[in-house]
N, C-alpha and C positions, 0 to 999 in steps of 0.2 A: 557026684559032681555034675554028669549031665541032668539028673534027676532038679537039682537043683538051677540050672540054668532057663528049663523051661519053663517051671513056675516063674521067675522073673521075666519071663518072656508073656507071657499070660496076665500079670497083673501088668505090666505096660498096656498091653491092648486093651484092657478093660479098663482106664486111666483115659485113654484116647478116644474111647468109643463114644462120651458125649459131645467132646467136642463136634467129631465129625457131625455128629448130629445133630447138629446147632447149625453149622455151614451146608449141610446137601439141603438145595430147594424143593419146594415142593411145590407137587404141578397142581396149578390152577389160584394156590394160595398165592405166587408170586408175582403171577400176573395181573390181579388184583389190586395188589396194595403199591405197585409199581407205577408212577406218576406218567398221561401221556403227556405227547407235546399238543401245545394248542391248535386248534384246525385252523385259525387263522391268520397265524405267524409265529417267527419264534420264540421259544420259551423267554421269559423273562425271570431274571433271578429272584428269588425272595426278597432271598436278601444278599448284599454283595458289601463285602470288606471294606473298609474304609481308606484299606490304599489303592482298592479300584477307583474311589471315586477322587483323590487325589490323582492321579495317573491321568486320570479325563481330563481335569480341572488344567494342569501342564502342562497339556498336549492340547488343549485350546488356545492357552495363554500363549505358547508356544507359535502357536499360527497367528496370531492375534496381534504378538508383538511383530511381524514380517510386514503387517498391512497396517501404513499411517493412519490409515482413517478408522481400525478397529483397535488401535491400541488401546482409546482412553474404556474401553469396553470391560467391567467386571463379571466374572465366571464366579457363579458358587456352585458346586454339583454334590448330591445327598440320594444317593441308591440308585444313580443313572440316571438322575434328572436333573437337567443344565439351566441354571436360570441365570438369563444374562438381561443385565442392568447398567444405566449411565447413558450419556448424549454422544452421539457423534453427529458428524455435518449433513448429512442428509439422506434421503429414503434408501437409496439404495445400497448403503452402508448398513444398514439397519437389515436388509433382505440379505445380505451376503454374507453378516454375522451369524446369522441364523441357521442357513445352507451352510456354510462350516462346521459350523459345533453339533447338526443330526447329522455330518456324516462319520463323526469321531466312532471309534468303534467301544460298545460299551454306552453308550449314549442311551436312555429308552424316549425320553422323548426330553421338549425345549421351550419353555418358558420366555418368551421375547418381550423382557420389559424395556427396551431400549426405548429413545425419543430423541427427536431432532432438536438439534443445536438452534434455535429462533433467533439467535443473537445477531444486533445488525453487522455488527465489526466480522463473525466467524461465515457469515453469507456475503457482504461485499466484498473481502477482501478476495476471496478464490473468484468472484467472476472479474471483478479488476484487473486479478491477475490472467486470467484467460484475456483478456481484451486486451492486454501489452503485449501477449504472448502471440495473437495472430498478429497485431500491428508487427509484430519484430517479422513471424514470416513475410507479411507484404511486400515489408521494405525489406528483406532479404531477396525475395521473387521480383521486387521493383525491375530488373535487368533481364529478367527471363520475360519480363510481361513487354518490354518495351520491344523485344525481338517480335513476338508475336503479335504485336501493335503493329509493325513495319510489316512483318509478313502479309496479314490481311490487307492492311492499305495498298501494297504494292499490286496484289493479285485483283483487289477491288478497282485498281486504276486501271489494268489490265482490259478490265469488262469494259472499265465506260470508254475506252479507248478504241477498242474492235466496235464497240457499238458507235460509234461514231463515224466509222464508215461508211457510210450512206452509199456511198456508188457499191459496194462489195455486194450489200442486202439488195441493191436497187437491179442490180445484175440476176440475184437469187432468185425476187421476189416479183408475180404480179402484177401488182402496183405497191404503190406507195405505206399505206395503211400496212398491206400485209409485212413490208419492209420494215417497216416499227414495230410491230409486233415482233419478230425475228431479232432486233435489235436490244427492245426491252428483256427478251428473255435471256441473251446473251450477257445482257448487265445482271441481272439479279442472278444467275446461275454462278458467275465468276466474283460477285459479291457477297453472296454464303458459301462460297467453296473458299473464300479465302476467313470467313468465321470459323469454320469449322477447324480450317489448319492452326489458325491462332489458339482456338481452346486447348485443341489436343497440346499444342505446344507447352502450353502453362497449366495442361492434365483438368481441366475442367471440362472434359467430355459429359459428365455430368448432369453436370449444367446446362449443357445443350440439349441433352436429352427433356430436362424440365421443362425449358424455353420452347422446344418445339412441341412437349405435350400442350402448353399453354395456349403457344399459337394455334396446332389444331381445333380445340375449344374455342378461341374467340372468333378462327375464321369460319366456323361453322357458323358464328351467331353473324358474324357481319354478312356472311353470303345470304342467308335470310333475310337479310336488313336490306341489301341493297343488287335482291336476285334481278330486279328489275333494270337497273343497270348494266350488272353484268349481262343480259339478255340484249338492251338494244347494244354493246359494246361487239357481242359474236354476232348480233344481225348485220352491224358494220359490215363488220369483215368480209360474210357469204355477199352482200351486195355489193362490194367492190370487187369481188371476185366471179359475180355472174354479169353485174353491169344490165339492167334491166332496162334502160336507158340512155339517152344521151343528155348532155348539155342544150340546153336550149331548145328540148324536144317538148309537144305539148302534149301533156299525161293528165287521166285521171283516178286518183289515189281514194280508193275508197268515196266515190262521189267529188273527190275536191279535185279541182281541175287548176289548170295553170301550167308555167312553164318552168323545165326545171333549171335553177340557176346553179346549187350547188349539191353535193353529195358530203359529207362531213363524217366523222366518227360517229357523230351522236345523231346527226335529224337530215333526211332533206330538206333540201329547202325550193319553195316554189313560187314565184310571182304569179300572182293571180291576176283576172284580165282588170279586174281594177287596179290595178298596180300594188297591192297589197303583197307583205315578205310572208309567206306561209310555213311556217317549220312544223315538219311532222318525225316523231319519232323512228329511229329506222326500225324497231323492233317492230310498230304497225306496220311501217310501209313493206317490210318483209313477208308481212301475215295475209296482204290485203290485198285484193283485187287489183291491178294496174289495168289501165288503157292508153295504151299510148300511140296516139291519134298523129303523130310523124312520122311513124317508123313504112307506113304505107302512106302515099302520095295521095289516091283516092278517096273519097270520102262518099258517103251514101246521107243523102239528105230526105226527107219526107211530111206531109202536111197532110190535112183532112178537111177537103170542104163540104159542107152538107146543103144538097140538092133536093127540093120540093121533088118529092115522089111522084107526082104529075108527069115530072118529064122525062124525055127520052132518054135512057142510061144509055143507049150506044153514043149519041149524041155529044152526052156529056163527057164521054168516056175519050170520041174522037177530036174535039174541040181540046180538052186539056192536056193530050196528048200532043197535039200541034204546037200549042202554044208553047209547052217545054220544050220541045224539038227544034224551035225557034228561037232560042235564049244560044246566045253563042258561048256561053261560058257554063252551059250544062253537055257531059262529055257524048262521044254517038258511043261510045264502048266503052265500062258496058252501059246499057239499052237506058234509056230512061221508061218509065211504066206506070199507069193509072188502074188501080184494080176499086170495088166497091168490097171497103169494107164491114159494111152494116147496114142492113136493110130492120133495121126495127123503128116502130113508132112510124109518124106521119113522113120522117125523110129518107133519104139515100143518103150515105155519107161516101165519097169516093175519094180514096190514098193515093196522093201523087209522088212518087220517087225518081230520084235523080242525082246519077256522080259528078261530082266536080273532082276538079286540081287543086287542093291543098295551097300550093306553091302558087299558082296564079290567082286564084278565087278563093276569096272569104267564104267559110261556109253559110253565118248567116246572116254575110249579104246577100247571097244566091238563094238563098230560101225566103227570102224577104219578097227579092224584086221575082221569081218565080210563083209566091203567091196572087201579085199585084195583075203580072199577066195572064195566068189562068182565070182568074173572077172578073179580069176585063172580057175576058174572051166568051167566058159563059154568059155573062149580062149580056155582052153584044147580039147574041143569039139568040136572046128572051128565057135563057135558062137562068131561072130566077134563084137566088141562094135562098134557102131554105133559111129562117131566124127562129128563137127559142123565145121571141116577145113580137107582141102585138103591135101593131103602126098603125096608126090613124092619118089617111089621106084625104087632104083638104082637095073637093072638087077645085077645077078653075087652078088651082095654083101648080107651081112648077112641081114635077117629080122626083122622086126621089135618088130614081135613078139618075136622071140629069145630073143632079145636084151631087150624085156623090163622085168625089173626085178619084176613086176608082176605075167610074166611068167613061171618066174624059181619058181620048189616048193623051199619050207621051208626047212634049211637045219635039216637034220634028227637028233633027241633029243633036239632039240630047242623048245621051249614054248612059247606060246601066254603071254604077259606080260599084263591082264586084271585085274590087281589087282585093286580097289581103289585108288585113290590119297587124303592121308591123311594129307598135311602140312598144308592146311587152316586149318582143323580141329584142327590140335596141335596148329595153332597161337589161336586159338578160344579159344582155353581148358588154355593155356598160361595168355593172357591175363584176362579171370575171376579171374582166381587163384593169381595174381597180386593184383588186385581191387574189395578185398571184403571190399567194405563201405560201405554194405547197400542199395546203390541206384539202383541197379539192381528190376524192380518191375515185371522180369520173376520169375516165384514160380513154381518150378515142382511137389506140394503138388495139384494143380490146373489142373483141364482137360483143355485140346485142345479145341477150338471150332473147 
């Protein structure tokens, strides 16, 4: 009996022992014949059942039918490839069907034969509808906008209200000019702070933002355009705030001479001794030289006459000296003085200087009738003026000295007429008194620089 249990025990193992040897691997054969994965993603199936690619196909259609615009979209899928076909309304229906159905799982890749809808009825009709749909918000926001319509106005009236205070600025400011400036910026400052609260209100902060990139760009280009303005517009202002100047003083601006009558935002203005209106730029007259020949009383006057080198330079020198010291309308402080300034060529030339009073004597009347007496005085003494041309004297006839009426004194109780010349001054005084509007930004409440 056991004899016999064994041997069936023996023919089982010998019965099993191919199998097993069918199923243990073997090294180095199985690594071989064992498929790897791809280095450069992953495996893709051979081949994959045909309720795999049903299952895609459903689960596109699936998603497909959730989104109106991909419904009318047909899916066929054959070993993981998705080929979608048919029109819908526009591109970007077309990109989103396609992102949908590669990220289905089982997907391997996506065939995008879709095409846009061209039709005119399936394109005007959706932006028509969009154009009723903001109209409907507008006029739903119609009451939201009208507050912030009111808002801004009220804040904007606000500005031009404070800026209209004039004594408030005039109290603040300077003078005048600088009080409008002050005034203007109080209006525009409380006229975009009341834009700004309206957008917010009806939520187009937005908006503002673009508005003001835009405006930055065009005021970049206008400042280009019109730097030149804005330049004599701040030159205003520094001169009404140094006041280089007065009313009716007599200045010269860059060589141009005259009296000034007004000072303005944009130009001085100056009558010239012909009576001519001078408008000069204030951005030159900021830039440019001033002389202003009022602001000191004294005045320094000077002439050259040229003396035949023959003669006595002390002489000449004492003679012209007298005779200005003798003119009542040239001042004794300071000195009046004759120097020789050029000894070249055949003559002497000898400089004669002398102050006058502004306020009482013309300058050049006093340089006139001071010439007139000096050459009376040297001729008198046989000091001969030196000439840059030849004369031809007739023996026997009268001289020329005689003759010239240089030579003859001054008829007796006759007076030098060295008064001032006041008619610029009167057009000067004239025209202020005309055009008090205000815009004058000379202040004689203000020092001279």
């Amino acid at each position: 009996m056991i004899l016999r249990r064994l041997l069936a025990a023996c023919l089982v193992l010998l019965l099993a022992a191919p199998a097993a040897a069918q199923s243990v691997p073997i090294p180095g054969l199985t690594a071989a014949a064992s498929p790897s994965p791809s280095a450069s993603g992953p495996e893709i199936a051979a081949d994959l059942p045909a309720s795999d690619d049903a299952r895609i196909a459903a689960r596109i259609r699936g998603i497909y039918s959730e989104i109106s615009a991909l419904r009318p979209v047909q899916v066929r899928v054959s070993a993981g490839v998705v080929t979608l076909s048919g029109t819908v309304e526009d591109s970007a229906a077309i990109a989103q069907a396609e992102g949908i159905a590669a990220r289905v799982t089982g997907v391997v890749t996506v065939q995008n034969r879709l095409q846009r809808n061209l039709a005119v009825e399936n394109n005007l009709n959706p932006a028509l509808a969009g154009v009723r749909a903001k109209a409907m918000e507008l006029v739903q926001a119609l009451p939201l906008v009208a507050v912030a319509l009111v808002i801004a106005f009220l804040i904007g009236w606000l500005g031009y209200f404070l800026a209209r205070r004039k004594t408030w600025w005039g109290r603040i400011a300077p003078n005048p000019f600088l009080a409008e400036v002050i005034a203007t910026a109080i209006r525009l400052v409380f006229v975009v702070a009341g834009i700004v609260l309206g957008l917010e209100i009806i939520g187009a902060t937005a908006l503002l933002g673009a508005v003001l990139g835009g405006a930055g760009v065009i005021g970049i280009a206008i400042g280009f355009a019109v730097r030149d303005t804005i330049d004599n517009y701040v030159s205003s202002l520094m001169l009404s705030l140094r006041q280089p100047f007065r009313a009716n003083d007599s200045v010269s601006i860059d060589g141009k001479e005259g009296r000034v009558a007004r000072l303005t935002s944009r130009a001085t203005i100056l009558i010239t001794p012909d009576g001519n209106h001078l408008r000069i730029p204030n951005s030159a007259v900021f830039r440019a030289v001033i002389v202003n020949f009022t602001t000191n009383p004294q005045r320094r006057f000077q002439f050259d006459l040229p003396v035949d080198a023959h003669a006595d330079c002390a002489d000449a020198i004492r003679l012209a000296l007298a005779a200005m010291k003798a003119q009542d309308f040239i001042l004794a402080e300071p000195k009046p003085g004759v120097e020789i300034s050029e000894t070249a060529g055949p003559n002497l030339v000898i400089r004669c200087l002398g102050w006058v009073d502004q306020t009482r004597t013309d300058l050049a009347k006093a340089r006139t009738a001071t010439i007139q007496e000096v050459a009376r005085a040297l001729r008198k003494a046989g000091l001969a003026l030196a000439e840059p041309v030849h004369r031809i004297r007739m023996e026997g006839g009268e001289s020329d000295d005689a003759a010239s009426p240089a030579s003859q004194p001054a008829p007796a109780g006759e007076e030098t007429d060295v008064a001032p010349k006041d008619h610029v001054a009167v057009m000067v005084d004239e025209e202020r008194a005309a055009k008090k509007d205000g815009k004058d930004l000379l202040d004689p409440g203000r020092p001279v620089e």
